[in-house]
N, CA, C and O atoms as a GROMACS GRO file, in nm:
protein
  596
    1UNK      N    1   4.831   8.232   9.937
    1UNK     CA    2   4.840   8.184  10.075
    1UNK      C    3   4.941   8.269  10.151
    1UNK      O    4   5.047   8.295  10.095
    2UNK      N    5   4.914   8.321  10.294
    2UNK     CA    6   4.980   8.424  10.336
    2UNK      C    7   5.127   8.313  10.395
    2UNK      O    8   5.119   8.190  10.392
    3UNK      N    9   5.239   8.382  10.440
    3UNK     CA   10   5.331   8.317  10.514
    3UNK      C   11   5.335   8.256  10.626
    3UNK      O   12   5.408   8.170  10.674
    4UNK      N   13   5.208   8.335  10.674
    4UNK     CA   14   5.120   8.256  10.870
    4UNK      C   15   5.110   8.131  10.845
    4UNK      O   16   5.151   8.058  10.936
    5UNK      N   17   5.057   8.062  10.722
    5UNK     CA   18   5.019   7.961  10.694
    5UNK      C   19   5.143   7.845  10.674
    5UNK      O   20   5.119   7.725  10.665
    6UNK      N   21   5.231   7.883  10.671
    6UNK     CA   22   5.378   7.790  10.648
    6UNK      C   23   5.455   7.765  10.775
    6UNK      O   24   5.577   7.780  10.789
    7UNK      N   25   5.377   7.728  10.859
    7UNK     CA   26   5.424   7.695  11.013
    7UNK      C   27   5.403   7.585  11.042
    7UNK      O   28   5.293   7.530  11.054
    8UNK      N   29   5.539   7.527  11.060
    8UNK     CA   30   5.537   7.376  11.116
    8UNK      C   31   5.507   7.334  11.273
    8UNK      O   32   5.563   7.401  11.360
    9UNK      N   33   5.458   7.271  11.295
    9UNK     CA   34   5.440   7.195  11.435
    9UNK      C   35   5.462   7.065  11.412
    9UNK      O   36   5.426   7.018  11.305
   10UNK      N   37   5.543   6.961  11.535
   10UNK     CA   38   5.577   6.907  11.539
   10UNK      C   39   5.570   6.857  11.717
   10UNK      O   40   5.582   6.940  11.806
   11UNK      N   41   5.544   6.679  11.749
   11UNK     CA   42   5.533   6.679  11.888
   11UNK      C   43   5.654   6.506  11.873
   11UNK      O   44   5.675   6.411  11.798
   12UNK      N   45   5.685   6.548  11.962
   12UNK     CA   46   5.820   6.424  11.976
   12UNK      C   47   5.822   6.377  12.149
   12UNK      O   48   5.858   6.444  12.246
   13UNK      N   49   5.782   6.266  12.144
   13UNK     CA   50   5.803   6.192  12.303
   13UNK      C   51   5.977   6.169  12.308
   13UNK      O   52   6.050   6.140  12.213
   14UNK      N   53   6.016   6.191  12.449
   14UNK     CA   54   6.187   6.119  12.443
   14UNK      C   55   6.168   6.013  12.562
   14UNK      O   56   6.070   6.013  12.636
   15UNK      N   57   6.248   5.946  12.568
   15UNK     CA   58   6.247   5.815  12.670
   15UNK      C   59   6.353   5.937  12.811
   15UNK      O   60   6.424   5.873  12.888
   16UNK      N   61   6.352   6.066  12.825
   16UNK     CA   62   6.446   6.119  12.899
   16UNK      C   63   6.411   6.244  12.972
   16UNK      O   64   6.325   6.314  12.919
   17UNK      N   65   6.474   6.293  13.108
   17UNK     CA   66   6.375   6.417  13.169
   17UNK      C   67   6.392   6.523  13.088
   17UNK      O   68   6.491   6.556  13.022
   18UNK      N   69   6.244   6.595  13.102
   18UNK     CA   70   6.330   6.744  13.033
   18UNK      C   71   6.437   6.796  13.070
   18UNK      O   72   6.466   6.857  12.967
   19UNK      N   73   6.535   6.823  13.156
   19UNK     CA   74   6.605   6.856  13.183
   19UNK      C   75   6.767   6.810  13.078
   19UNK      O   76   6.857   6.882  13.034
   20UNK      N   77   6.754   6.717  13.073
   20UNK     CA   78   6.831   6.632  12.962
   20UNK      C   79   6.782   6.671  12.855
   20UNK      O   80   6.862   6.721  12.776
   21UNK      N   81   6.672   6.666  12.826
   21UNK     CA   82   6.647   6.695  12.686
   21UNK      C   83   6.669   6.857  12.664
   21UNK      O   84   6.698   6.896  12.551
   22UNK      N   85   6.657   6.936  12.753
   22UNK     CA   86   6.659   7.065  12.766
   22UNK      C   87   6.839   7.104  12.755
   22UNK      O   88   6.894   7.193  12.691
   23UNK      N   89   6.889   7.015  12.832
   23UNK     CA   90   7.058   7.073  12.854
   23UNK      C   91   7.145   6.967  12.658
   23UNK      O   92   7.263   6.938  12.638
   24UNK      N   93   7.033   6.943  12.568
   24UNK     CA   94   7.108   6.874  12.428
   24UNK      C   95   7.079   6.959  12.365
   24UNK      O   96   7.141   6.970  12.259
   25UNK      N   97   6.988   7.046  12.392
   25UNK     CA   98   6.951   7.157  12.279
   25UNK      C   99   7.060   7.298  12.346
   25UNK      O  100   7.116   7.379  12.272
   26UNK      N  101   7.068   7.301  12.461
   26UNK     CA  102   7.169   7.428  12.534
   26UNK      C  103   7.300   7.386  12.496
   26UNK      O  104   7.362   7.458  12.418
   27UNK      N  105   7.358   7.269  12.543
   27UNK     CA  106   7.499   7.259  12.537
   27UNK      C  107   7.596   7.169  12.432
   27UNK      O  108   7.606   7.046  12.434
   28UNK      N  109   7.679   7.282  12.320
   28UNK     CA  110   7.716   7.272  12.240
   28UNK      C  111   7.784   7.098  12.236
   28UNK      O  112   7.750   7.011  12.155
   29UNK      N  113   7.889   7.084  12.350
   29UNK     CA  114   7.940   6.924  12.288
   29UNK      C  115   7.794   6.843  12.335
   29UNK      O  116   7.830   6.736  12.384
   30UNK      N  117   7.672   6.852  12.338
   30UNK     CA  118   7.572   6.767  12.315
   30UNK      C  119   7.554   6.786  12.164
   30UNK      O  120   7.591   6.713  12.073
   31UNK      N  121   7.494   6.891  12.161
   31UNK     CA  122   7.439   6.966  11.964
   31UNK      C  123   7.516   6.891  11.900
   31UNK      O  124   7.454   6.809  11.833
   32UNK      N  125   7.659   6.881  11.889
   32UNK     CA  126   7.699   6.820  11.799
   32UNK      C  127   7.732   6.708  11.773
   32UNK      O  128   7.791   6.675  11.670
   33UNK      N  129   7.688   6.609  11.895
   33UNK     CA  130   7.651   6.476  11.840
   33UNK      C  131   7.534   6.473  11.805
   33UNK      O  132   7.506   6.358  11.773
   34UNK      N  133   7.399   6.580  11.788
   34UNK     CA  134   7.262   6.511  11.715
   34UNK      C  135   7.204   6.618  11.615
   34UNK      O  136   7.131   6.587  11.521
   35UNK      N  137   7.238   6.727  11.639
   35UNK     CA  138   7.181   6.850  11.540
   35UNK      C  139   7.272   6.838  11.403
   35UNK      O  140   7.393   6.853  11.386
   36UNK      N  141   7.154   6.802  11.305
   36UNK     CA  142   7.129   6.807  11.191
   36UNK      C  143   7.053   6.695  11.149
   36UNK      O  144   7.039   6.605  11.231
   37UNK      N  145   6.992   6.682  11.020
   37UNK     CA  146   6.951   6.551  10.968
   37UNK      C  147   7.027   6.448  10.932
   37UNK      O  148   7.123   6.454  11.008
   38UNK      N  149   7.044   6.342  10.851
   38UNK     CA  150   7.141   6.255  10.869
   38UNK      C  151   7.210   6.293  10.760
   38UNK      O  152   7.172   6.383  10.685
   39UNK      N  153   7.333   6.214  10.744
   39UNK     CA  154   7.389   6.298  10.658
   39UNK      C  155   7.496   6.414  10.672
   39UNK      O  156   7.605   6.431  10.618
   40UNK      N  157   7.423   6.487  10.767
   40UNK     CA  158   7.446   6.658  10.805
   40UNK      C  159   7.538   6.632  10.940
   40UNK      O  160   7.525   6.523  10.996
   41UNK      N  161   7.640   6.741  11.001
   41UNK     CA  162   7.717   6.702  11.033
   41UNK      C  163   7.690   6.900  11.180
   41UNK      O  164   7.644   6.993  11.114
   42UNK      N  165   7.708   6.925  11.283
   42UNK     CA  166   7.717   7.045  11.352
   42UNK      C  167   7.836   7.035  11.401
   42UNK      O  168   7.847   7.004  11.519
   43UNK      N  169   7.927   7.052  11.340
   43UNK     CA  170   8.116   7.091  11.401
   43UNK      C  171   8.107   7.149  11.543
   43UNK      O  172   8.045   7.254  11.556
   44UNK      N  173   8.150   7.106  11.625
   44UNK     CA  174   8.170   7.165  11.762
   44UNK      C  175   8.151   7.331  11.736
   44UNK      O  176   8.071   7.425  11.744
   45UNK      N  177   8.332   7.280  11.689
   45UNK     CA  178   8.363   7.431  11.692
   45UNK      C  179   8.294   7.537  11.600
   45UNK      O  180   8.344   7.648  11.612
   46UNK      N  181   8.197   7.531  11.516
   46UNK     CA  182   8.116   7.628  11.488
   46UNK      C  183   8.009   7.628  11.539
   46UNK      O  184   7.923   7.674  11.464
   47UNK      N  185   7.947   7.573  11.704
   47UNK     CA  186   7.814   7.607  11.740
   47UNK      C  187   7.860   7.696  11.876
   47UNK      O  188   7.947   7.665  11.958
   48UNK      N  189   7.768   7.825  11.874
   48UNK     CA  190   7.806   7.892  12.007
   48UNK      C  191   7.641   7.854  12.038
   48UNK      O  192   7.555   7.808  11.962
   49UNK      N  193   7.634   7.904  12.220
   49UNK     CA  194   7.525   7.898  12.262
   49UNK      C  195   7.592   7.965  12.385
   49UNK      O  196   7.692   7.921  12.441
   50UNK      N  197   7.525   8.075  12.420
   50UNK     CA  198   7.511   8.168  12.485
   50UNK      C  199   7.382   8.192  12.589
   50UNK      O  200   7.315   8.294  12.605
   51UNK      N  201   7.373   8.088  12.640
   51UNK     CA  202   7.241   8.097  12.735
   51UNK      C  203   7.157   8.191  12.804
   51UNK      O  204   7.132   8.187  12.924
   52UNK      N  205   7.114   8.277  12.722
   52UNK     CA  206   7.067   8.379  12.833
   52UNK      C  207   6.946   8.429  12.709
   52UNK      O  208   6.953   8.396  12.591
   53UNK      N  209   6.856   8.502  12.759
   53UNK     CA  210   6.781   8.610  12.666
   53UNK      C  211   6.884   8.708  12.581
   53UNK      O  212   6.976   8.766  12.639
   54UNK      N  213   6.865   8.719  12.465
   54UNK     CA  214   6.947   8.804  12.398
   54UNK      C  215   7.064   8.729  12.321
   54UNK      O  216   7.122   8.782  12.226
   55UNK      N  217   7.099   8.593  12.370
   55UNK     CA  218   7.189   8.541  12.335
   55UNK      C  219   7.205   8.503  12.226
   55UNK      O  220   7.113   8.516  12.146
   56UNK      N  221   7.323   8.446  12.188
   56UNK     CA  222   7.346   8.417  12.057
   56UNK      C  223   7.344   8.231  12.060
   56UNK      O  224   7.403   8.172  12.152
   57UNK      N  225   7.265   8.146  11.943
   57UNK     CA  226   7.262   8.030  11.953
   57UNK      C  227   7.315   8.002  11.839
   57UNK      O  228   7.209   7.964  11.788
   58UNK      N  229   7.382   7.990  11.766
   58UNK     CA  230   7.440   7.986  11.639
   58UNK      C  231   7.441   7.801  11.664
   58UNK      O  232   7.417   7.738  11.767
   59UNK      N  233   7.478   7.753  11.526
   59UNK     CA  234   7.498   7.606  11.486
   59UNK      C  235   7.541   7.627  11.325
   59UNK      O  236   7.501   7.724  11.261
   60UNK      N  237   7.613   7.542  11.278
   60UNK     CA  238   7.664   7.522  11.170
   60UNK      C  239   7.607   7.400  11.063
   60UNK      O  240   7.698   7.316  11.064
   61UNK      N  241   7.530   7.365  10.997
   61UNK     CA  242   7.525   7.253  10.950
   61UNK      C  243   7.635   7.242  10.862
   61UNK      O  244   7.688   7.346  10.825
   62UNK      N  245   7.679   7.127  10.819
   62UNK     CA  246   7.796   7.072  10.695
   62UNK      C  247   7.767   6.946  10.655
   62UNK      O  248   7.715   6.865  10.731
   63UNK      N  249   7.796   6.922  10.536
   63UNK     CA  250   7.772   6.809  10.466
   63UNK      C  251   7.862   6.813  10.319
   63UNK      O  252   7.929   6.904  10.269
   64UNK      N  253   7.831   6.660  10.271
   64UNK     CA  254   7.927   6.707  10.167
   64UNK      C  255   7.842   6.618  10.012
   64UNK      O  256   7.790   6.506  10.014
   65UNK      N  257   7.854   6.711   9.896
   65UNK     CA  258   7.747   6.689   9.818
   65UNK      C  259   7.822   6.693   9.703
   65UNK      O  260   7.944   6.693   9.716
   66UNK      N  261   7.759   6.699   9.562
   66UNK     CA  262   7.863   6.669   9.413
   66UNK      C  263   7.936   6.799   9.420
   66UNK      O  264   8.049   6.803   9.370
   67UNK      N  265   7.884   6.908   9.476
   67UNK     CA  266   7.975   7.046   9.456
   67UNK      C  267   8.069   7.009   9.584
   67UNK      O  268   8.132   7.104   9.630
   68UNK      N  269   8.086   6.898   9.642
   68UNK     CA  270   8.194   6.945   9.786
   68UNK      C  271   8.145   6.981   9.856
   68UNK      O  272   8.022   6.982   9.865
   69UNK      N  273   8.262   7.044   9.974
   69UNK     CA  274   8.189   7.074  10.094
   69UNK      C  275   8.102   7.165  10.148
   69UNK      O  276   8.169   7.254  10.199
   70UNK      N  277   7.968   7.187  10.164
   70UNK     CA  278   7.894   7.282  10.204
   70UNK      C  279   7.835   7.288  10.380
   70UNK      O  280   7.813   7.199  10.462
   71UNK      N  281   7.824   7.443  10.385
   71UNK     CA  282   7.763   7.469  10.501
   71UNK      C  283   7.575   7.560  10.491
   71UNK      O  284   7.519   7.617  10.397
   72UNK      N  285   7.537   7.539  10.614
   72UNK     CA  286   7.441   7.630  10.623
   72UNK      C  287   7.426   7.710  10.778
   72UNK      O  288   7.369   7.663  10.877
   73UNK      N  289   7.472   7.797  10.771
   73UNK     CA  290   7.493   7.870  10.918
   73UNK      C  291   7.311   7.870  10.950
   73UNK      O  292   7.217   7.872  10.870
   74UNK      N  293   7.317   7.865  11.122
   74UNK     CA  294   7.158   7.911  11.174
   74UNK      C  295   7.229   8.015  11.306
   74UNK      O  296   7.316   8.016  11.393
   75UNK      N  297   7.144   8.077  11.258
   75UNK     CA  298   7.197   8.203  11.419
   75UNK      C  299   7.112   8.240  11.416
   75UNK      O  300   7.042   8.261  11.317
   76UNK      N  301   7.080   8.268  11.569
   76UNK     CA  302   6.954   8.296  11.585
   76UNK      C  303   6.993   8.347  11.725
   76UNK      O  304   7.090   8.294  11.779
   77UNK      N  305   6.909   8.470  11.802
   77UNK     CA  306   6.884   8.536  11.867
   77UNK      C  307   6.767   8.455  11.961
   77UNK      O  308   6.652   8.427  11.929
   78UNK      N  309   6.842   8.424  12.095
   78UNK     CA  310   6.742   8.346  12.225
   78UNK      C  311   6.616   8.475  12.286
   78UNK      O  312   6.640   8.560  12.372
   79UNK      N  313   6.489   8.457  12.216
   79UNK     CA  314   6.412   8.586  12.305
   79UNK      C  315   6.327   8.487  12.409
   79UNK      O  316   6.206   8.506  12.396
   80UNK      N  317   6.349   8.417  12.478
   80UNK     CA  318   6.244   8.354  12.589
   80UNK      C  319   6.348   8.206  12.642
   80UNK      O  320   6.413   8.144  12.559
   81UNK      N  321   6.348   8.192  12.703
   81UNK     CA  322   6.437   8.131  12.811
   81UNK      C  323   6.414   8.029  12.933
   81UNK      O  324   6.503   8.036  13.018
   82UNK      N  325   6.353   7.973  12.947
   82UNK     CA  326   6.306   7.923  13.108
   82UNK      C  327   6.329   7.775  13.136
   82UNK      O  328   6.241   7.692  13.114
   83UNK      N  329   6.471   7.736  13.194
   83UNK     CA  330   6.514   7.593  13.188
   83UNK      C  331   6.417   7.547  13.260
   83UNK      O  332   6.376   7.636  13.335
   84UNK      N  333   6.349   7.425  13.275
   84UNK     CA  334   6.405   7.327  13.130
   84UNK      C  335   6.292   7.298  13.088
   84UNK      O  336   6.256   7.185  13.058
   85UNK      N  337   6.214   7.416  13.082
   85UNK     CA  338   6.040   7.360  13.001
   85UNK      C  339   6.006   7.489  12.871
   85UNK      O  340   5.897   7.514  12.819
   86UNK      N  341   6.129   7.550  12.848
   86UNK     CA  342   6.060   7.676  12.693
   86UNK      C  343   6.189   7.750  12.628
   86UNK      O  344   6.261   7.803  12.713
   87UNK      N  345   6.224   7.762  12.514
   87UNK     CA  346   6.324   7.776  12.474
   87UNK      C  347   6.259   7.881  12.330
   87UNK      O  348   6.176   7.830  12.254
   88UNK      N  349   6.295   7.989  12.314
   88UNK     CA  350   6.228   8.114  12.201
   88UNK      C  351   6.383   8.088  12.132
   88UNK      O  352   6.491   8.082  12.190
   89UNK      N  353   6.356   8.076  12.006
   89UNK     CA  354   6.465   8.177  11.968
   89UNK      C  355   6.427   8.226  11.769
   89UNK      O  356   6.370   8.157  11.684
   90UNK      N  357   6.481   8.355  11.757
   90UNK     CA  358   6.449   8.385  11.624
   90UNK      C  359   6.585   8.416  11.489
   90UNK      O  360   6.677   8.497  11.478
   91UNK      N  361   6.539   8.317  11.417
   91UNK     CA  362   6.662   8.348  11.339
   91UNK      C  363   6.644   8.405  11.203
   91UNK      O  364   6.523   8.399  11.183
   92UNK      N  365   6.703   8.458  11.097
   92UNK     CA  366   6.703   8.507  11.010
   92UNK      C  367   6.612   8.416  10.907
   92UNK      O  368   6.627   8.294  10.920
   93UNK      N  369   6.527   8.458  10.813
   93UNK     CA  370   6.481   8.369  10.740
   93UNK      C  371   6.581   8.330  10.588
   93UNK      O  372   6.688   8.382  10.558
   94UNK      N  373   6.502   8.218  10.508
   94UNK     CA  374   6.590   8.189  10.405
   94UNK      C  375   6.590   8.296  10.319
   94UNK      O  376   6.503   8.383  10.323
   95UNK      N  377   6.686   8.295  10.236
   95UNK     CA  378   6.655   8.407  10.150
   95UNK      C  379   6.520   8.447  10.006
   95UNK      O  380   6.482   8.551   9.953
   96UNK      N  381   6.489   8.313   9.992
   96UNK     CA  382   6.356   8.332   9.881
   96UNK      C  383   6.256   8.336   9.939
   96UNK      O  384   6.154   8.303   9.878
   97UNK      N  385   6.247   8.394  10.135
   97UNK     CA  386   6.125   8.426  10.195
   97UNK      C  387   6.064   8.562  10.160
   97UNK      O  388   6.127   8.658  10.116
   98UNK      N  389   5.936   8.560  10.185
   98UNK     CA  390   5.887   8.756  10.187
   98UNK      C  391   5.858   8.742  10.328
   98UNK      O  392   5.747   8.781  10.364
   99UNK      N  393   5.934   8.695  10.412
   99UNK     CA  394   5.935   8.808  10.543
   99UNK      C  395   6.114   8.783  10.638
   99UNK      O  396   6.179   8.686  10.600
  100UNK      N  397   6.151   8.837  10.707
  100UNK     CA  398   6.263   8.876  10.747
  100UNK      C  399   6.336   8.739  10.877
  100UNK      O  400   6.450   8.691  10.877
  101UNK      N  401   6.243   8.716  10.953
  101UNK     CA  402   6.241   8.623  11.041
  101UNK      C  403   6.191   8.502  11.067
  101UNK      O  404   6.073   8.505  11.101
  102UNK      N  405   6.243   8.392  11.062
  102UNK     CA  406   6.159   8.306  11.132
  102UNK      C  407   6.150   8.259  11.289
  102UNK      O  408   6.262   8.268  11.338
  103UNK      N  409   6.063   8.217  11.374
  103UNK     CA  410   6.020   8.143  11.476
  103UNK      C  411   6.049   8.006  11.546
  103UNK      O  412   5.960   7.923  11.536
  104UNK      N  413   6.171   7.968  11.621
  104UNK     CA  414   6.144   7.866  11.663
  104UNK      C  415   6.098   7.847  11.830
  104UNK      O  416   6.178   7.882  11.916
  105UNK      N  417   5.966   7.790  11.867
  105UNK     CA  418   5.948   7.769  11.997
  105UNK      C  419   5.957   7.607  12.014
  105UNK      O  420   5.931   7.510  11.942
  106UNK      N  421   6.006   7.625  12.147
  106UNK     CA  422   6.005   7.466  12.183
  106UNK      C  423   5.970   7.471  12.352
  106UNK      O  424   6.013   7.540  12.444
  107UNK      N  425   5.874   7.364  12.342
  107UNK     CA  426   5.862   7.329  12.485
  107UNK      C  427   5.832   7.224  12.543
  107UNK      O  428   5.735   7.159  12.505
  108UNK      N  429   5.898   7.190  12.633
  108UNK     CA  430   5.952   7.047  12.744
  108UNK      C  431   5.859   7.012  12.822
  108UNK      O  432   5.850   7.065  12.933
  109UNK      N  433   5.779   6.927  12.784
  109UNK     CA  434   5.628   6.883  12.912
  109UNK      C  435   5.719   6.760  12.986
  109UNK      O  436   5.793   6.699  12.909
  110UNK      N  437   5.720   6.722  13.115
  110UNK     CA  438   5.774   6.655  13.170
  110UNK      C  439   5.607   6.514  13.197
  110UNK      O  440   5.489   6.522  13.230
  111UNK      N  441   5.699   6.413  13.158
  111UNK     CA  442   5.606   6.301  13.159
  111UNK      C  443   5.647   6.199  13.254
  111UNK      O  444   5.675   6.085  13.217
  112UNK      N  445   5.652   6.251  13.421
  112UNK     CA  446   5.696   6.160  13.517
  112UNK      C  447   5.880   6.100  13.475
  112UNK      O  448   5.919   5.985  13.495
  113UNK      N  449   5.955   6.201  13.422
  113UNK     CA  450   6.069   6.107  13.395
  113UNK      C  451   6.081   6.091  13.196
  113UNK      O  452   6.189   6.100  13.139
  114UNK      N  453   5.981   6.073  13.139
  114UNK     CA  454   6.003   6.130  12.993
  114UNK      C  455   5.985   6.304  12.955
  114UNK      O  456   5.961   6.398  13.030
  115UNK      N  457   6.005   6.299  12.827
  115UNK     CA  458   5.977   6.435  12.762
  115UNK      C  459   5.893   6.401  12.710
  115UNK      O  460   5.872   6.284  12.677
  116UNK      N  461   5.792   6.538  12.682
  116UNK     CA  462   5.726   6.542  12.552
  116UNK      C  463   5.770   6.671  12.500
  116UNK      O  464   5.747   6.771  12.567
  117UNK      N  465   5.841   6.682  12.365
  117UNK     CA  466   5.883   6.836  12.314
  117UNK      C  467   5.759   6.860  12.196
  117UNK      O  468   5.706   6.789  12.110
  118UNK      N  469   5.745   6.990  12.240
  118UNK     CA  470   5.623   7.082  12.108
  118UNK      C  471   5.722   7.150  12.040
  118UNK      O  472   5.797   7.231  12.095
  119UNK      N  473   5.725   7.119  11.913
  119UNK     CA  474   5.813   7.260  11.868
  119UNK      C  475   5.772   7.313  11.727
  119UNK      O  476   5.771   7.244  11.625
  120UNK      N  477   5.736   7.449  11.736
  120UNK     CA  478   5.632   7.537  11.673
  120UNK      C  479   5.745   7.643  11.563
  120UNK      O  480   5.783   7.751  11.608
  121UNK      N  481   5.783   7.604  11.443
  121UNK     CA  482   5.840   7.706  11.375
  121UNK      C  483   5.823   7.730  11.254
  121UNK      O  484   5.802   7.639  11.174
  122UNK      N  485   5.832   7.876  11.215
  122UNK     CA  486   5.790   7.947  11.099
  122UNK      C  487   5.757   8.078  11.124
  122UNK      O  488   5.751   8.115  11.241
  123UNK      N  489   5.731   8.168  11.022
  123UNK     CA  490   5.664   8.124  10.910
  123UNK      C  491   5.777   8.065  10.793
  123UNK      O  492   5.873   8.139  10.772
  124UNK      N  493   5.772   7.980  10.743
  124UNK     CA  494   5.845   7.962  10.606
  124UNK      C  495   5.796   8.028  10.476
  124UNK      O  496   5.685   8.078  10.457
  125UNK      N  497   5.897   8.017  10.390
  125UNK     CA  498   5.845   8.108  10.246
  125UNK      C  499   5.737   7.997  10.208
  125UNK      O  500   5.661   8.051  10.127
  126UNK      N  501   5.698   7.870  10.231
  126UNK     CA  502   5.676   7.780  10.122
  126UNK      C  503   5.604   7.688  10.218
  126UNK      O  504   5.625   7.693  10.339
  127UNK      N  505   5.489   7.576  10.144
  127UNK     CA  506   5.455   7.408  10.218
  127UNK      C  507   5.585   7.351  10.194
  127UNK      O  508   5.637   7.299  10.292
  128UNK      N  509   5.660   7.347  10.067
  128UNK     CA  510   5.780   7.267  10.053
  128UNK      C  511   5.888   7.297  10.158
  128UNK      O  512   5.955   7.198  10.188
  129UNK      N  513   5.932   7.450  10.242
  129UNK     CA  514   5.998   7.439  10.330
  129UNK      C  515   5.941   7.360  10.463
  129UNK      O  516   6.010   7.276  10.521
  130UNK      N  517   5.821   7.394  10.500
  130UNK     CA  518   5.748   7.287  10.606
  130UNK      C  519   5.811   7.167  10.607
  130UNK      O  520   5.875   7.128  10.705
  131UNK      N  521   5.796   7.084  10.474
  131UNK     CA  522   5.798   6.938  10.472
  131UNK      C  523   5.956   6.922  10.491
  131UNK      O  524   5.998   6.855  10.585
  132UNK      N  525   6.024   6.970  10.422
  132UNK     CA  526   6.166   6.978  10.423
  132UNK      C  527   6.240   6.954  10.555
  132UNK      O  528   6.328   6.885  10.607
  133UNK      N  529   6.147   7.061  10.580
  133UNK     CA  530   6.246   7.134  10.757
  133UNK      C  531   6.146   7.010  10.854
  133UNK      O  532   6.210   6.996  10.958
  134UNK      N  533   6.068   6.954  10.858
  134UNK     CA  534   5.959   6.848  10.888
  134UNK      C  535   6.058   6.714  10.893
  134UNK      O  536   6.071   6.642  10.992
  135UNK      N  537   6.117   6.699  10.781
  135UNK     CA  538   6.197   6.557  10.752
  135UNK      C  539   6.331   6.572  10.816
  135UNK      O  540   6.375   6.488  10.895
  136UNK      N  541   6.410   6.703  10.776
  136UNK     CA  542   6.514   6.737  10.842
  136UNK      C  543   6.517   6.673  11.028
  136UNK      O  544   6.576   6.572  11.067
  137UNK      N  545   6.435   6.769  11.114
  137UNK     CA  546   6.419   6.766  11.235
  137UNK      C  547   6.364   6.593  11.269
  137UNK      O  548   6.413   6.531  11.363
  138UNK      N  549   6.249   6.529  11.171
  138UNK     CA  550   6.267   6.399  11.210
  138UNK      C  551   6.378   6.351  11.242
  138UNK      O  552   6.395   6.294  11.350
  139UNK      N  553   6.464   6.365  11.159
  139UNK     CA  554   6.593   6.254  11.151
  139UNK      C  555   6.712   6.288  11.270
  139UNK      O  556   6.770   6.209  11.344
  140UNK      N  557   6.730   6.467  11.258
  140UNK     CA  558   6.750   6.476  11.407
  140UNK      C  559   6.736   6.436  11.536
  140UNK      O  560   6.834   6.440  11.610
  141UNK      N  561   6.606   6.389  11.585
  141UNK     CA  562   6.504   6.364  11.667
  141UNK      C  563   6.567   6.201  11.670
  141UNK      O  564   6.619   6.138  11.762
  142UNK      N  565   6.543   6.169  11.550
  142UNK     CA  566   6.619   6.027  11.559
  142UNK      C  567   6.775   6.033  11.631
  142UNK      O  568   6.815   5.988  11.738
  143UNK      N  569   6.814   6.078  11.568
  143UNK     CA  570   6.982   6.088  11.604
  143UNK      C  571   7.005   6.118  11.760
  143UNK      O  572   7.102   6.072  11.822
  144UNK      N  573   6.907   6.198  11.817
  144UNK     CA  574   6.908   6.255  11.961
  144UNK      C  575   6.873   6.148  12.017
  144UNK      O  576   6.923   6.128  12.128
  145UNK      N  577   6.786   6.051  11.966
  145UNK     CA  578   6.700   5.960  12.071
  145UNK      C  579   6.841   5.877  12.074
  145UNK      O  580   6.898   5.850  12.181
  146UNK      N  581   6.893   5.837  11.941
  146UNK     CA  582   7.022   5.736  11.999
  146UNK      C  583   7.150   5.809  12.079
  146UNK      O  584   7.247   5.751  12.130
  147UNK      N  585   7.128   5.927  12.075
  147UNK     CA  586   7.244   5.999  12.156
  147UNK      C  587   7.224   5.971  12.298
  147UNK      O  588   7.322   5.939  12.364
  148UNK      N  589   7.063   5.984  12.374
  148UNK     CA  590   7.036   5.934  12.477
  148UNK      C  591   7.016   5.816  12.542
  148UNK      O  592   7.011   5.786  12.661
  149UNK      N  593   7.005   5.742  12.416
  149UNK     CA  594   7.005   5.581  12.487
  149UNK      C  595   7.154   5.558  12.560
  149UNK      O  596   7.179   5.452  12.617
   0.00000   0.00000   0.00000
């Protein structure tokens, strides 16, 4: 099975305008009350976001497990941009991938006053990263929705 094939999609309604939902994914003291799964923790001070094409979006996950404290850096390079309905950005893939990059797109349909977010990423090495990174972003998604209530 080629790596094309290990691409997640995912569609999430928010009770909030895109614009809101657009400025939790841009601005860092938002990110780090909801980015990660539960559990998982985005330290202020290790998320940059650099708004522009070219930019740098970095985030930190942390958590703490039988080995102690661990991280997983995401940095990723912003290539597409357009507040508050499309957000590109590409970040390094995991390391037991056979290809170099992965894909995240996201985009903000405005529903009179809600969101609807699409968000399209991969390729992953694996179906098991799909589901993984699938459950991960649920629980996020959760965490965001109570960040906005």
């Amino acid at each position: 099975m080629s790596t094309d094939q290990h691409t997640l999609t995912m569609t999430r309604e928010f009770d909030a305008s895109r614009e809101r939902i657009f400025e939790a994914w841009m601005d860092p003291d938002k990110l780090t009350k909801w980015f990660g799964p539960v559990e998982v923790e985005a330290p202020r001070d290790k998320i940059i976001v650099e708004p522009r094409v070219g930019g740098i979006r970095q985030v930190v996950m942390a958590w703490t497990d039988e080995n102690g404290q661990q991280e997983a850096p995401i940095e990723a390079v912003i290539e597409a941009l357009e507040p508050p309905a499309l957000l590109v950005a590409k970040a390094k893939a995991a390391p037991d991938a056979d290809h170099e990059y992965e894909e995240m797109r996201l985009e903000f349909e405005d529903l009179n006053g809600r969101t609807r977010m699409h968000l399209t990423q991969g390729p992953f090495a694996s179906e098991e990263w799909v589901e993984m990174t699938r459950d991960g972003w649920g629980t996020s998604f959760d965490k965001l929705d109570a960040t906005l209530a």
